[in-house]
C-alpha positions, 0 to 999 in steps of 0.5 A: 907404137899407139897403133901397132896392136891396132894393125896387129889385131886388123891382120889378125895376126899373133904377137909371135907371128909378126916377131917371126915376120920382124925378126924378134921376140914375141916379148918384144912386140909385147913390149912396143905394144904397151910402148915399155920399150920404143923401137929404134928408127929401121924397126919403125920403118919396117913395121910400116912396111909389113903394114903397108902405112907411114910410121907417123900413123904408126905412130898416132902422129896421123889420122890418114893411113898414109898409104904410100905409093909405089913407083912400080905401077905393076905392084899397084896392081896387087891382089890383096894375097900377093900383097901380103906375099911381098910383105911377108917375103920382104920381111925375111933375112935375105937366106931364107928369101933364097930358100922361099925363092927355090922353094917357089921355082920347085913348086911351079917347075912340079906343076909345069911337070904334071901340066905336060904329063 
């Protein structure tokens, strides 16, 4: 986890955030930081997918950020927040997905509301 701190501190993003954002504890993050502990292979791959690089540069194993490559030509096309929205989402349990999601549609369903008056 050479440069999960690295990435952490670029996103300026705290320890506790991204647990929250993973699913852990802040100690843990802690914890891979200061490589005591070693997260196990679907931890790799979803840290890499919060941030968006390969788990070998994750891991120091590569000095390009392997940035990898969507099929999807639409979500090439992000803007830097959207990205960061579908990062975030995709970093929730699949419950509070639902709940973003329905808080989402009653936000924009509010908004289609005043527009009409």
């Amino acid at each position: 986890m050479f440069r999960l701190k690295e990435l952490r501190t670029d996103r300026k993003i705290t320890q506790k955030e991204l647990s929250s954002i993973l699913g852990v504890s802040p100690a843990l993050i802690g914890f891979y930081e200061n490589e005591i502990n070693h997260p196990a292979p679907n931890m790799l791959i979803k840290i890499a997918d919060f941030f968006g690089c390969s788990v070998d540069y994750l891991l120091g194993r590569e000095d390009d950020f392997g940035i990898i490559s969507s099929a999807n030509s639409e979500e090439e096309n992000l803007t830097e927040l959207e990205r960061e929205l579908v990062d975030l989402f995709r970093a929730l349990p699949e419950l509070r997905q639902e709940t973003m999601l329905d808080s989402l549609r009653g936000m924009v369903a509010l908004q289609e509301k005043r527009k009409r008056g």
